[in-house]
C-alpha positions as CSV (number, residue, x, y, z in Angstrom):
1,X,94.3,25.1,115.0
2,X,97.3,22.3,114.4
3,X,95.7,19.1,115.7
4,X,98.4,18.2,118.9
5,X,95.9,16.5,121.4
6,X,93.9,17.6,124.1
7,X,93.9,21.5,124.8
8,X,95.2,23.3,127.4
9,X,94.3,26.9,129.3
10,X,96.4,29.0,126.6
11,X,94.0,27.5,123.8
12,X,90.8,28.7,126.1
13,X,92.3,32.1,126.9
14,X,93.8,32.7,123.3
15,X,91.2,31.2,121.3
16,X,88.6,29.0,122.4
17,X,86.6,31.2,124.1
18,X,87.3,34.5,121.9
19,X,85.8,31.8,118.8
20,X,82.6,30.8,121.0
21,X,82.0,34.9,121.2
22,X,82.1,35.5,117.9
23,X,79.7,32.8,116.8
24,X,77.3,35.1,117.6
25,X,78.7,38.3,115.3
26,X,80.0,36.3,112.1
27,X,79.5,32.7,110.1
28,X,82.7,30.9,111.7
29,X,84.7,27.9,110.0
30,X,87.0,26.2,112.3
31,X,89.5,24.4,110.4
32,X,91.5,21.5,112.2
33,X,94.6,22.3,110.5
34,X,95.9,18.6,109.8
35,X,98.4,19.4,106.9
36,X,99.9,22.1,108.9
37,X,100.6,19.8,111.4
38,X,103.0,18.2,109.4
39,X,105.1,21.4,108.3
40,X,107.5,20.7,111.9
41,X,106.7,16.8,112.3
42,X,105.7,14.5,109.3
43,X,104.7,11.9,111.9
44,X,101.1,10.8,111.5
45,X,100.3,8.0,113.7
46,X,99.0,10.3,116.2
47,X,97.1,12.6,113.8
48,X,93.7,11.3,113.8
49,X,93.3,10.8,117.6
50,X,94.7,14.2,118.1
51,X,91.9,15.9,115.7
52,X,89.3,13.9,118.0
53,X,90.8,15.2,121.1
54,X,91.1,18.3,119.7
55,X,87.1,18.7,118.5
56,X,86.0,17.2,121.7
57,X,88.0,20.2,123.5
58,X,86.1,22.5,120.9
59,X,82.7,21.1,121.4
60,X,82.8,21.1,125.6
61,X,84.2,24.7,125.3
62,X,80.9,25.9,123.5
63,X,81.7,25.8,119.6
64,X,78.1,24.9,117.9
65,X,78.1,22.8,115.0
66,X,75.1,23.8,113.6
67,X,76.3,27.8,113.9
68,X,79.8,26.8,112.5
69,X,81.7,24.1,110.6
70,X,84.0,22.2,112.0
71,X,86.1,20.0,109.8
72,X,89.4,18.4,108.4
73,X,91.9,20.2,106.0
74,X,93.0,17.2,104.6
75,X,89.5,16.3,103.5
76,X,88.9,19.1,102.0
77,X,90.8,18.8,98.3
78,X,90.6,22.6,97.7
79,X,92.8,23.8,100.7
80,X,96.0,22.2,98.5
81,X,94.9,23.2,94.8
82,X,94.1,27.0,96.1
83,X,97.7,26.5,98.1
84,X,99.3,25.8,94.9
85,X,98.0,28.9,92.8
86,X,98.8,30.8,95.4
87,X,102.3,29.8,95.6
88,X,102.7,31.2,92.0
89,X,102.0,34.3,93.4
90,X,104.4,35.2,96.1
91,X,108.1,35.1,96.1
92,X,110.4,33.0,98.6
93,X,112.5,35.9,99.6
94,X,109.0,37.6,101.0
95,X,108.3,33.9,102.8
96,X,112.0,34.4,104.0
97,X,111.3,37.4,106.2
98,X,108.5,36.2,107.4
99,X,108.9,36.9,111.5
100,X,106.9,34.3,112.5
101,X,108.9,31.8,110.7
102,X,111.9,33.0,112.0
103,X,110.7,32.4,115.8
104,X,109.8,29.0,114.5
105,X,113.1,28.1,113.6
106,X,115.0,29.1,116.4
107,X,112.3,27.9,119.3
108,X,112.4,24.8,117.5
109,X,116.0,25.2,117.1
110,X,115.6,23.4,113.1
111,X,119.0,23.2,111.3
112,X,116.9,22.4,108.1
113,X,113.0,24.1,106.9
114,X,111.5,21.9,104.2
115,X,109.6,23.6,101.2
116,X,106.0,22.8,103.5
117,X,107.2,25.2,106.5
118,X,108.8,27.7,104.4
119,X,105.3,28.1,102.7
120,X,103.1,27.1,105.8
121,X,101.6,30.9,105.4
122,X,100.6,30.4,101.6
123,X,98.7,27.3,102.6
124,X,97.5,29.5,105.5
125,X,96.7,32.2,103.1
126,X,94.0,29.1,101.0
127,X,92.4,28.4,104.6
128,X,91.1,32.0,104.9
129,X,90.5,32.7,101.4
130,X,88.8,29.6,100.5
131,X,85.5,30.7,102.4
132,X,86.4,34.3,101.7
133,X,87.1,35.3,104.9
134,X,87.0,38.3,106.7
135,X,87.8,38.8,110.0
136,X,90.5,36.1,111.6
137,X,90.7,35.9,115.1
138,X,94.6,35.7,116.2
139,X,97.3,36.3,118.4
140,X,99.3,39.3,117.9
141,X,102.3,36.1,116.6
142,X,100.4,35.5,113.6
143,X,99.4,39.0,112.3
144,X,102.6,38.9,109.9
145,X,100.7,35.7,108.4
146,X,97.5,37.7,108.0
147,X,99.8,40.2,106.2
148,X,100.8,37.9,103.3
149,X,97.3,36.6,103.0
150,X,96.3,39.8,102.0
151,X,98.9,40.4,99.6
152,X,98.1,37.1,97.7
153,X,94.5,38.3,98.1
154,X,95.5,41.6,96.1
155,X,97.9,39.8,94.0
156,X,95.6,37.7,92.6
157,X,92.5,39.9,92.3
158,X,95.0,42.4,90.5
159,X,96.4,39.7,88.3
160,X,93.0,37.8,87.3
161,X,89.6,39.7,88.6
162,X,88.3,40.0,92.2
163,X,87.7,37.1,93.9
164,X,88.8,37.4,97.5
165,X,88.5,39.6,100.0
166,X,91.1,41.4,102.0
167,X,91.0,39.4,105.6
168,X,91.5,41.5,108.7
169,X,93.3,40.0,111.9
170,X,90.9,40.3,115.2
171,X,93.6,40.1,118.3
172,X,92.1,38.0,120.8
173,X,91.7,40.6,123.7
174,X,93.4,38.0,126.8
175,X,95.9,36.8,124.2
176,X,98.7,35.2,126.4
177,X,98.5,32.8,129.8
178,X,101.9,32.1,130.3
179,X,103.3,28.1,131.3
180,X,103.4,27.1,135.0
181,X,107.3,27.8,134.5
182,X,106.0,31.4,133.0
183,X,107.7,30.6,130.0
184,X,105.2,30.1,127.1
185,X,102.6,27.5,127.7
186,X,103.3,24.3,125.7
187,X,102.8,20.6,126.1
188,X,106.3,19.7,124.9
189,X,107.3,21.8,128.0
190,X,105.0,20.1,130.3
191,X,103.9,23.3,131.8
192,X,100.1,23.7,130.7
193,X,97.2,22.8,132.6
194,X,94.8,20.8,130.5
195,X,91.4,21.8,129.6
196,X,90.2,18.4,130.3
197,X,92.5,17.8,133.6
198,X,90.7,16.4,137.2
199,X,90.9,18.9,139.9
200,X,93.5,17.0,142.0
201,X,95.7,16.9,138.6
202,X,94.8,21.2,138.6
203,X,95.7,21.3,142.6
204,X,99.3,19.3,142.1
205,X,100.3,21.2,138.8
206,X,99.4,24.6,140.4
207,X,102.0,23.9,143.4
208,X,104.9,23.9,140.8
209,X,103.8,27.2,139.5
210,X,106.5,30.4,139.8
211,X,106.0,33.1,141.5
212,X,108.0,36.0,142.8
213,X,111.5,35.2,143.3
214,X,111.8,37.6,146.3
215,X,109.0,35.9,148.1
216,X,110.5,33.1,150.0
217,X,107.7,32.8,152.8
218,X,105.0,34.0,154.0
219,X,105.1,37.6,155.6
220,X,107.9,38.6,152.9
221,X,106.2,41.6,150.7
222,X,105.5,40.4,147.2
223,X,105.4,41.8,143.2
224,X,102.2,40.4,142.2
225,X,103.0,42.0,138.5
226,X,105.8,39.6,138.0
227,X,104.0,36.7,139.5
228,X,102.2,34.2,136.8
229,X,99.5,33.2,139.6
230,X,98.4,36.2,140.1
231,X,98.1,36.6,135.8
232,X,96.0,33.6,136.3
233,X,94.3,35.1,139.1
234,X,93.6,38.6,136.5
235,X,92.1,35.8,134.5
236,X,89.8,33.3,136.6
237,X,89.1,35.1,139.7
238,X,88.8,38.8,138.7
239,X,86.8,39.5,141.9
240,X,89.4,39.2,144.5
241,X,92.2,40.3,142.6
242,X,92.1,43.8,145.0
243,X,92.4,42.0,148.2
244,X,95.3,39.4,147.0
245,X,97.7,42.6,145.5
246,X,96.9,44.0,148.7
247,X,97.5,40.9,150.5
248,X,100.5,39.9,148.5
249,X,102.1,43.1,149.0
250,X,102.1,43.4,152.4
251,X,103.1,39.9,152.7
252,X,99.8,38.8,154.7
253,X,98.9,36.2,152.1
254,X,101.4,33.4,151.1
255,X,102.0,31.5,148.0
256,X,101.1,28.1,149.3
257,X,97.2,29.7,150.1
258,X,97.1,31.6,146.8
259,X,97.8,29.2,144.8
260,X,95.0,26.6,146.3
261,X,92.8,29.5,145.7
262,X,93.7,30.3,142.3
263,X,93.0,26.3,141.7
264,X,89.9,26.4,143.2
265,X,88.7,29.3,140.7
266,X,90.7,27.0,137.5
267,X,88.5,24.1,138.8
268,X,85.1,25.8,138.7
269,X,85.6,27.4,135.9
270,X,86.4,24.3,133.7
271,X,83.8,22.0,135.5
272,X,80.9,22.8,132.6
273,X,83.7,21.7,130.5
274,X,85.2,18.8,132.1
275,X,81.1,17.7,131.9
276,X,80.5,18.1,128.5
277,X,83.7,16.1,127.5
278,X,82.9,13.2,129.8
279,X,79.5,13.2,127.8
280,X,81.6,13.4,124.3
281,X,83.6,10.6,125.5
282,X,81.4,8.2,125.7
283,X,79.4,9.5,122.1
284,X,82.3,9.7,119.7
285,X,80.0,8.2,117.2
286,X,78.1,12.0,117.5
287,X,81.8,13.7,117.2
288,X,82.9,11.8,114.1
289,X,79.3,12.9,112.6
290,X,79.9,16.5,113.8
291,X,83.4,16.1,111.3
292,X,81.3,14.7,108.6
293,X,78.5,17.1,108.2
294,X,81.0,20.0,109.0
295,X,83.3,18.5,105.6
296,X,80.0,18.0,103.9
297,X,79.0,22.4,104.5
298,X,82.8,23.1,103.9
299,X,83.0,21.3,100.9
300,X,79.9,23.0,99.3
301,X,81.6,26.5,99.9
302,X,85.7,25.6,98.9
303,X,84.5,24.2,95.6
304,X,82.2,27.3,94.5
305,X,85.1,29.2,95.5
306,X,87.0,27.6,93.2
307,X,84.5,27.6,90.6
308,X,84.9,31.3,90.7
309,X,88.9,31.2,91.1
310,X,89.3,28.9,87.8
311,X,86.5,31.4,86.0
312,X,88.7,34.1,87.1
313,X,91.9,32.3,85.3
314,X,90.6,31.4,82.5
315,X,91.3,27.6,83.5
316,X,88.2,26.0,83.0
């Protein structure tokens, strides 16, 4: 995950809490992607406060340390030497019809993509293959990503011997929350609400939240389908989501008394969170050692993996 501050509900819903589940099925490395960061914005001053607030987010939402790895990119020298062997194996045209890339660009509206984004994938590719990965939990956005990593993967066991596995993409189940605006959730579009947000904060954000153009007041029948409450409803308050379709259907049950509802159920949920963080808060000293000894396990793995990638090469 790009390091861009504290999280938000999308992060929970399309990762966070799909990663905590698997902790118990696989040997997880979580990978605070600080190089990828820089492929849209080569800004750093923010970089290493944003990787804190990041890990903190990780650790309140149930990631374990001692069950998986948590560390740096950038301090981990083999994520760019794999990056660049890999880059002798695949051809810019295929980086060039990449999908994912091509969303990129025009969300972000760029007139110009430097060599870094073009290849973000390839260095993507490294990340996985570097601890011989698997399985890699994603959204359905980056499956074209996990596509090219297994080319390179068979590209590279075909060219040299096998070393790598063929990773499979795990969809994340409750892949999408959309924005308070419903567009997609995103800080830059000041629609999220954050994991580590005060109830009050939750309350006032939830007021601004869309919902069903055709229901101007209360009484008037509503499409709780179309409405993004009601998708957060689905999501924090499964148990009542008969009676409000029924109620916002028939029009007995407003906007203005869902919505307190649905942040109520937003608050409790993220209370054992909101804990945790204030105790993380006030130990950073015990975060920055949870970087340290998850560099120190990382490190042991990337550099028998390339042991075995040089062996393979003939390169030493």
């Amino acid at each position: 995950m790009r390091p861009t501050g504290k999280l938000h509900l999308g992060h929970l819903v399309g990762a966070l809490e799909n990663w905590v589940g698997l902790q118990k099925e696989y040997q997880n490395y979580h990978l605070i992607a600080d190089y990828h960061a820089l492929t849209t914005n080569p800004d750093t001053k923010d970089i290493e406060q944003n990787s804190l607030d990041m890990l903190v987010d990780w650790l309140s939402a149930g990631l374990d340390p001692e069950l998986s790895p948590m560390f740096r990119q950038s301090q981990i020298k083999e994520h760019t030497e794999l990056h660049l062997i890999f880059s002798m194996l695949i051809t810019t045209a295929r980086l060039e019809r990449n999908p994912t890339l091509k969303e990129q660009v025009r969300d972000l509206e760029l007139e110009n993509v430097s060599y870094g984004h073009l290849g973000y994938p390839v260095l993507q590719a490294g990340d996985i293959l570097l601890y011989k990965g698997d399985v890699v939990p994603v959204g359905e956005d980056q499956i074209p990503h996990i596509e090219i990593t297994r080319e390179i993967a068979r590209r590279f066991n075909t060219q040299y011997r096998r070393v790598f596995p063929e990773p499979e993409g795990k969809i994340t189940k409750f892949a999408r929350l959309p924005g308070l605006d419903g567009k997609r959730m995103s800080k830059s579009l000041g629609n999220t609400i954050l994991l580590s947000d005060l109830p009050e904060a939750i309350k006032t954000k939830m007021k601004s939240a869309v919902t069903d153009p055709q229901k101007v007041r209360k009484g008037d029948p509503g499409r709780p389908d179309i409405c993004l409450v009601f998708a957060y409803h689905n999501k924090f308050n499964s148990a009542e989501v008969p009676e409000i379709r029924k109620g916002c259907e028939s029009g007995a049950l407003g906007c203005v008394d869902c919505k307190l509802n649905c942040a109520n159920h937003v608050i409790e949920a993220l209370s054992p969170m909101r804990e945790k963080r204030a105790f993380y808060e006030k130990h950073l000293d015990q975060v920055k050692g949870t970087l340290e000894q998850g560099e120190k396990r990382a490190r042991m793995v990337a550099q028998q993996t390339m042991a075995e990638v040089r062996s393979a090469m003939g390169i030493g």
